[in-house]
C-alpha positions as CSV (number, residue, x, y, z in Angstrom):
1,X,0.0,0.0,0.0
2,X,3.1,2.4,0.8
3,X,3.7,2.9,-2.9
4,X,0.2,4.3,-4.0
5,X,0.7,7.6,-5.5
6,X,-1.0,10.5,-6.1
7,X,-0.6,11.6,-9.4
8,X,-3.5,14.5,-9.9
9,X,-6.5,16.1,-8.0
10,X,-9.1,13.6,-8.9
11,X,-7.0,10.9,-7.0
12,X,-6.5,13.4,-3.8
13,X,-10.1,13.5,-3.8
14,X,-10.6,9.7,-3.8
15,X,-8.4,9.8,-1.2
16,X,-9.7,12.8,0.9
17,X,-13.1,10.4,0.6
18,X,-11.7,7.4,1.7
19,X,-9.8,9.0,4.6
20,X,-13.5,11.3,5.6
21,X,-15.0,7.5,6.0
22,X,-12.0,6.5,8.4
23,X,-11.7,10.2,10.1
24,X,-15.3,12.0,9.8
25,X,-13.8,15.0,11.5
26,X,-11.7,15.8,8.2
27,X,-15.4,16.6,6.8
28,X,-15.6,19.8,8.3
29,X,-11.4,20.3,7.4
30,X,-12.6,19.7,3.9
31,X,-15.8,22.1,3.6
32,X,-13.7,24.7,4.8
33,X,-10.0,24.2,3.4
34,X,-11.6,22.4,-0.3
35,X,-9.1,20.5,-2.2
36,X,-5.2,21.2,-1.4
37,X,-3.0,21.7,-4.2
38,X,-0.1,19.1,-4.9
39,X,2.5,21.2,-4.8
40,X,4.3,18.6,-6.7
41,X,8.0,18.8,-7.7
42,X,10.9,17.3,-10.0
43,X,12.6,14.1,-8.4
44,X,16.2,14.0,-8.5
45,X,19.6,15.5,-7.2
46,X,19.1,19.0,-8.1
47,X,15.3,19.1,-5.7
48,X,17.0,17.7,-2.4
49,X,20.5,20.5,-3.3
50,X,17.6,23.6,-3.3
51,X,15.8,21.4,0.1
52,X,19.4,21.5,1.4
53,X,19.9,25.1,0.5
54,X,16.6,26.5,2.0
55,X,16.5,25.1,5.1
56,X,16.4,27.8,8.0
57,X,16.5,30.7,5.5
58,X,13.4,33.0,4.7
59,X,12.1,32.1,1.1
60,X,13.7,34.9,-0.7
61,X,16.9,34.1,1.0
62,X,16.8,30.6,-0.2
63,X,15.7,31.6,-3.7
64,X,18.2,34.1,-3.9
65,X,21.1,31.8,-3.3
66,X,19.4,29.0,-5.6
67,X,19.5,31.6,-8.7
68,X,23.1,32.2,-8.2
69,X,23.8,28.0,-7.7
70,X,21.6,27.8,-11.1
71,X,23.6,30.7,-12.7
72,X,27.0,29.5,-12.1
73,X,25.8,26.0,-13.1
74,X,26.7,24.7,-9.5
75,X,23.7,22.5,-9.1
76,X,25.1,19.1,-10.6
77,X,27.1,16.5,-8.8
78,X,30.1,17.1,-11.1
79,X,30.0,20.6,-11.0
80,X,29.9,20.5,-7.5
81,X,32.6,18.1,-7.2
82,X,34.7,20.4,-9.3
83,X,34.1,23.4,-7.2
84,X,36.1,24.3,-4.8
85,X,34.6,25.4,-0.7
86,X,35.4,29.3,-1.9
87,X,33.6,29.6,-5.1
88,X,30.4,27.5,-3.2
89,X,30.6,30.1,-0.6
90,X,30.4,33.1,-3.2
91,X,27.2,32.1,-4.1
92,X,26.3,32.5,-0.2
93,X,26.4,28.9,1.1
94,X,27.5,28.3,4.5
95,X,30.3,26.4,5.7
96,X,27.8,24.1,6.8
97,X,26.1,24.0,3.8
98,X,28.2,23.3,1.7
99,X,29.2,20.1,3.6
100,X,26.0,19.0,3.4
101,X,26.0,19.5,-0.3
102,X,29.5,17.7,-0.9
103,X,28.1,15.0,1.6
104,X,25.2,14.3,-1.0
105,X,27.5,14.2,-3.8
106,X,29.6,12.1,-1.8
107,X,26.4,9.5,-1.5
108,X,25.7,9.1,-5.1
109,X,22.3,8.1,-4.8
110,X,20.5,6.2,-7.4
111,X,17.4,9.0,-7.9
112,X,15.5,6.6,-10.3
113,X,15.8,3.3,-7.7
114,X,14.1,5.6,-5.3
115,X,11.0,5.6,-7.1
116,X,10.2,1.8,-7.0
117,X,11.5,1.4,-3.3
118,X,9.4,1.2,-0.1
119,X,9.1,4.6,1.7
120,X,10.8,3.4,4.7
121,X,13.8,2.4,2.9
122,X,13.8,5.4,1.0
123,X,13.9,7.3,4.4
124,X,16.9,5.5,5.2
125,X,18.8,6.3,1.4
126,X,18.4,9.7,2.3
127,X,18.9,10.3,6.0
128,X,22.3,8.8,5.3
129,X,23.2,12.1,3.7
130,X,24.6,14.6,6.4
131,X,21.7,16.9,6.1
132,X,19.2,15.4,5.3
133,X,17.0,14.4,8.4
134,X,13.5,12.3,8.4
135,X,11.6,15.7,7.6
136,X,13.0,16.7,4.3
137,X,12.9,12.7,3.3
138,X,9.0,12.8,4.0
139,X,8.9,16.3,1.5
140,X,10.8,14.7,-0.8
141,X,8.4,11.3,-1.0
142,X,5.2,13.7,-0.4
143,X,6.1,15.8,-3.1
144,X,8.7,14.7,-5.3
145,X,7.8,10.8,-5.1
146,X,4.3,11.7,-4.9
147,X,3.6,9.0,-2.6
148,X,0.2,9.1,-1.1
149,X,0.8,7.5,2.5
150,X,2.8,10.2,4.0
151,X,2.3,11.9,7.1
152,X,5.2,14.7,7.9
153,X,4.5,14.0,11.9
154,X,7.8,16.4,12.1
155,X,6.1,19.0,10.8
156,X,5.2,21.9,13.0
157,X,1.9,22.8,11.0
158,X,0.9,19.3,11.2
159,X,1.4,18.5,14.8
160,X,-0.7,21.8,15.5
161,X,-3.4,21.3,13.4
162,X,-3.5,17.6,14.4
163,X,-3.7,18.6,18.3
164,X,-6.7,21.2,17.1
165,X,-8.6,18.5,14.7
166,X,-8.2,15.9,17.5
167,X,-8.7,18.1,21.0
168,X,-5.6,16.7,22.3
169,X,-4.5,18.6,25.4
170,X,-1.1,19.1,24.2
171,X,1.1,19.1,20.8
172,X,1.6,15.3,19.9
173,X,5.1,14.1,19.6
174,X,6.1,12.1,16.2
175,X,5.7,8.9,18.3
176,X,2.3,9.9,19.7
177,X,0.9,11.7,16.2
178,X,2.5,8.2,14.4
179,X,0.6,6.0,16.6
180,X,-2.9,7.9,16.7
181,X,-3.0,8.0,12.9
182,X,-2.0,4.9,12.3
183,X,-5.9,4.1,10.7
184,X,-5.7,6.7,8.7
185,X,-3.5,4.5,6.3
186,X,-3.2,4.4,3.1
187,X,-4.5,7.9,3.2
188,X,-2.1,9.7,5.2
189,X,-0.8,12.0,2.7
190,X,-4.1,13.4,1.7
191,X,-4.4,13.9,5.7
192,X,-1.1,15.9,5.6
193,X,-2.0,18.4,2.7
194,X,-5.5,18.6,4.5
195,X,-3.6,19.6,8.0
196,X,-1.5,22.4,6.0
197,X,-4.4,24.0,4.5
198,X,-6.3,23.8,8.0
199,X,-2.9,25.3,9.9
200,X,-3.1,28.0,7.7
201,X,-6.8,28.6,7.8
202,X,-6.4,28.6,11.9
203,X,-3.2,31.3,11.3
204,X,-5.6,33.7,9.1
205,X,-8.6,33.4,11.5
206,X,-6.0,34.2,14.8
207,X,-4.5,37.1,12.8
208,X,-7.7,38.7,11.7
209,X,-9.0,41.6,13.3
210,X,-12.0,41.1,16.1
C-alpha cells in the first residue's frame, strides 16, 4: 500500500473520501479548506541541493542563493565536485552547507531506484546524507515521489493542526501523532496536505481583526 501515488486532483479527492470515512472530522477540514493543491515537484539531485539550500532561511533568501547555484551551473554532482569550498561560498552557502551539499554528492544516490523502493527504505537512502534528516525525506516522498501514505509528523503545522482537529490537550510528539494516525493509512498523505491547508486557515482566523 506504501507505494500508492498520487498523481493529480481527482485521485486526492478519492483519497480525501476514503480517509472522511476513516476520520469523519476531516469533513468539516474539507468544507472549509476544499481540495489542497499538490505542490508537486521534480525528483532527482538537483530538488533535495535547493531542500538542502533553503532550510532555515526565509524564502527569498533561499531563492536568492538558488538563482546564483543555477547561474553558475553549480547544481550538478560534477559541478559541485569540481568546485572548490570558496567559489560555493560566493554564491552564499554556509560552511555548513556546503558540507552538506558535498556529503550528497559524496552519496551518489541512485534517484531513479528511489521511485520503485518502499518509503521506509527510501527514508533510510536519504537520511544517510549529512543533512538530510527524516523531515525533508518525508517532503521529498510527499512531493517529489508523490507518494500518497505520508504523514510529515515532524512538521510543526501538522502537529498543531492535528492537536486542534483531534482536542488533544497538548502538541503530539512524532511517536504519539504516528501512533494515533496509524488508521488513517493508506490515506495519510491526503491527511497531511489537508492539515497544511487547516494550519493555515487557523493562522488567518487568529491574525484577523476582532
Amino acid at each position: 500500500m506504501s507505494m500508492q501515488i498520487i498523481e493529480n486532483s481527482d485521485q486526492l479527492e478519492k483519497h480525501i473520501t476514503a480517509l472522511i470515512a476513516i476520520e469523519p472530522k476531516f469533513a468539516a477540514v474539507y468544507k472549509q479548506v476544499g481540495l489542497p493543491s499538490l505542490r508537486h515537484k521534480e525528483a532527482g539531485f538537483e530538488q533535495l541541493v535547493r531542500a538542502m539550500v533553503g532550510q532555515q532561511l526565509s524564502v527569498a533568501a533561499a531563492a536568492s542563493i538558488w538563482q546564483r547555484l543555477l547561474d553558475a551551473g553549480l547544481v550538478t554532482p560534477q559541478s559541485i565536485m569540481n568546485a572548490n569550498d570558496d567559489e560555493l561560498r560566493a554564491q552564499g552557502l554556509s560552511k555548513q552547507k556546503i558540507r552538506y551539499i558535498k556529503s550528497l554528492v559524496d552519496h551518489d544516490i541512485d534517484f531513479a531506484a528511489l521511485e520503485t523502493m518502499e518509503n521506509e527504505q527510501v527514508v533510510k537512502t536519504l537520511t544517510a546524507v549529512t543533512g538530510i534528516g527524516r523531515w525533508t525525506a518525508e517532503m521529498y516522498l510527499l512531493f517529489s515521489l508523490k507518494r500518497a501514505d505520508i504523514l510529515a509528523v515532524d512538521d510543526l503545522a501538522i502537529k498543531v493542526a492535528a492537536m486542534t482537529l483531534m482536542s488533544l490537550e497538548e502538541r503530539p510528539t512524532p511517536k504519539q501523532l504516528n501512533n494515533l494516525t496509524q488508521d488513517w493509512s493508506p490515506h495519510r498523505s491526503a491527511a497531511s496536505l489537508l492539515l497544511w491547508s487547516y494550519y493555515g486557515l487557523m493562522r488567518n482566523k487568529n491574525a484577523m481583526p476582532v
